[in-house]
C-alpha positions in Angstrom: 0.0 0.0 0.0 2.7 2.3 0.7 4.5 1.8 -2.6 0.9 2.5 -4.5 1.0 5.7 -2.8 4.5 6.5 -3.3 4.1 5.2 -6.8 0.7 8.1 -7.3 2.8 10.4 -5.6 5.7 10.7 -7.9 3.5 10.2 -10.9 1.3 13.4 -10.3 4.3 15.4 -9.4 5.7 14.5 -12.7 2.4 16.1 -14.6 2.5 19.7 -15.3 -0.1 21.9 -13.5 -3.5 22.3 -15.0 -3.5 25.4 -17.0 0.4 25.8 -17.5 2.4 26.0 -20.4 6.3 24.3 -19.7 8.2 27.9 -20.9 10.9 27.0 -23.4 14.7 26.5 -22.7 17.0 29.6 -23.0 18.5 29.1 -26.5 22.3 29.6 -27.0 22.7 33.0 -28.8 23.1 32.4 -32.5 26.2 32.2 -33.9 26.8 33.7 -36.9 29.7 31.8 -38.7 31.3 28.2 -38.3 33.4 25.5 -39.6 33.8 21.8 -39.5 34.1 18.7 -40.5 31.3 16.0 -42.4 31.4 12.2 -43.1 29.9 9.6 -45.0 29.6 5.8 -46.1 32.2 6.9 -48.8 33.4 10.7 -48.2 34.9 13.1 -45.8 34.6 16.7 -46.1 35.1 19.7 -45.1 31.6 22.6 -44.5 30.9 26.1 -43.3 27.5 27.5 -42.3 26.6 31.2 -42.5 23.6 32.5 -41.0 22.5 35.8 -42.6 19.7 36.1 -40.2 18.0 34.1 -37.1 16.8 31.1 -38.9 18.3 31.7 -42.8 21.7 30.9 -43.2 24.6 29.3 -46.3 26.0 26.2 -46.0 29.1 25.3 -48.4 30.6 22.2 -48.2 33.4 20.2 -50.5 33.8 16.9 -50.4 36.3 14.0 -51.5 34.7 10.6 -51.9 36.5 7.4 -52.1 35.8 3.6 -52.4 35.9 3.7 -56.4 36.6 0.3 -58.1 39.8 1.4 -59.6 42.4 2.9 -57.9 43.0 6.2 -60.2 39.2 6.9 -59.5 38.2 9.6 -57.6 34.8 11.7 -57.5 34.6 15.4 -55.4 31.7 17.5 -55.0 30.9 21.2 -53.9 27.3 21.5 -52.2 25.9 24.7 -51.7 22.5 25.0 -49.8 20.2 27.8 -48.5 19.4 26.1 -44.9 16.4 26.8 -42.6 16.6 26.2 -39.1 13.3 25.0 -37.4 12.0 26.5 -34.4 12.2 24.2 -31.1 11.4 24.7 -27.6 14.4 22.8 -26.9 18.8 24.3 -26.2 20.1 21.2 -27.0 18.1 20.1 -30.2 18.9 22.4 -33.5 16.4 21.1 -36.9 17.7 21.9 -40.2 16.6 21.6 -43.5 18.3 22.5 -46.5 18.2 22.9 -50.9 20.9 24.0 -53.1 23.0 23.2 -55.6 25.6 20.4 -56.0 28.6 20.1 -58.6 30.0 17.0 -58.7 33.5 15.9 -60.5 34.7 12.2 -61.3 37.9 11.2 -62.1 37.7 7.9 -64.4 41.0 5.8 -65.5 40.7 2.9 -67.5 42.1 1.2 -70.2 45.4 3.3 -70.5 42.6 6.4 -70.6 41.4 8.9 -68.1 39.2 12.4 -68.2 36.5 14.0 -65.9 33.1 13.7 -66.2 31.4 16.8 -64.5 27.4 17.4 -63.9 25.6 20.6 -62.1 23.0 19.5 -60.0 20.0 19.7 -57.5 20.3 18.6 -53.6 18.4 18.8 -50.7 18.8 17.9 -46.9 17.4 17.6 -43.5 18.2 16.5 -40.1 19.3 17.4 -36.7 22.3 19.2 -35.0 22.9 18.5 -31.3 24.2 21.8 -29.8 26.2 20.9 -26.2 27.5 24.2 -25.7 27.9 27.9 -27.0 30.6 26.8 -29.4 30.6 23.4 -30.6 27.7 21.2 -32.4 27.6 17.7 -33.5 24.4 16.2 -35.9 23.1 13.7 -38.1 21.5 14.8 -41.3 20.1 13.1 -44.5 21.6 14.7 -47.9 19.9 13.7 -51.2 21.5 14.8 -54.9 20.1 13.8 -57.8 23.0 12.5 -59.4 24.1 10.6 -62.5 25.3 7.4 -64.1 28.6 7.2 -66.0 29.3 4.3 -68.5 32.3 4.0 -70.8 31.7 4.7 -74.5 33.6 4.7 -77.8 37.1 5.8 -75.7 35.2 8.2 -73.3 32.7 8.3 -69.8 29.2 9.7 -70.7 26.5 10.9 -68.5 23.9 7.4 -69.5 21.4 8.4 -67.0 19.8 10.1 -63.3 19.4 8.6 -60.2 18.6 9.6 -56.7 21.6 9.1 -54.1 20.6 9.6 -50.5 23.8 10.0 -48.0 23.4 9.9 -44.5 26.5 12.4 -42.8 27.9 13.1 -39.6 29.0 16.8 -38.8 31.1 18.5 -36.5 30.8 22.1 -36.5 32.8 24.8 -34.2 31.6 28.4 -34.0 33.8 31.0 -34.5 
């Protein structure tokens, strides 16, 4: 009997009040510049974010990906995205979501040939940065590009066709 009571105890001390809105967290102040670090599956990069006002900011990004089938392969990519940061009632807890632009570069070698195949495209992003203090972030976010397939023709890599490629990443970002 005494633990049921205990047990109501704690559980109605745990519910807000009637009539009473929990007030939001004191955000950290917004920082207007900073740098870091990404990684996927296949890439590592470097980004920097810009905000230009409270929730509207740049992020440019260039990265180097690897894991090609033959060794003198390589592909790079610049990504640049207008990014919206969502509202939240919560310090810790920073949404994002992003569109841009992405220009991609690969590298091909084969058969005693090499060149660069090079495309323009659309990308898009969204996910969540986990802010633990005034100057340093960490998040997950989802980047999609709508990127191409390369095949080897008469003596040369063509663009053959589209595809969707979604890469999850890992950031690390420091404010400056």
């Amino acid at each position: 009997m005494v633990k049921r009571s205990l047990l109501t105890l704690f559980c109605l001390a745990a519910l807000p009040s009637w009539g009473q809105e929990a007030l939001p967290l004191a955000a950290y102040p917004v920082r207007r510049f900073s740098v870091g670090v990404l990684g996927t599956y296949n890439g590592v990069g470097i980004q920097s974010d810009y905000r230009f006002a409270r929730r509207w900011g740049v992020k440019l990004a260039g990265v180097q990906q690897f894991g090609y089938e033959r060794a003198a392969e390589y592909g790079r990519a610049g990504i640049g995205l207008l990014t919206y940061s969502l509202p939240t009632n919560f310090k810790l807890v920073e949404p994002v979501v992003g569109v841009g632009a992405v220009y991609s570069l690969y590298h091909w070698a084969l058969a005693g040939d090499s060149g660069n195949v090079t495309d323009l495209n659309f990308g898009a992003g969204f996910g969540t940065n986990l802010r633990f203090n005034d100057r340093f972030r960490t998040g997950l976010n989802i980047f999609a590009v709508n990127g191409f397939r390369a095949e080897y023709q008469a003596g040369d890599m063509v663009v053959t066709g589209r595809r969707v490629v979604v890469f999850p990443t890992l950031t690390l970002d420091f404010f400056l």
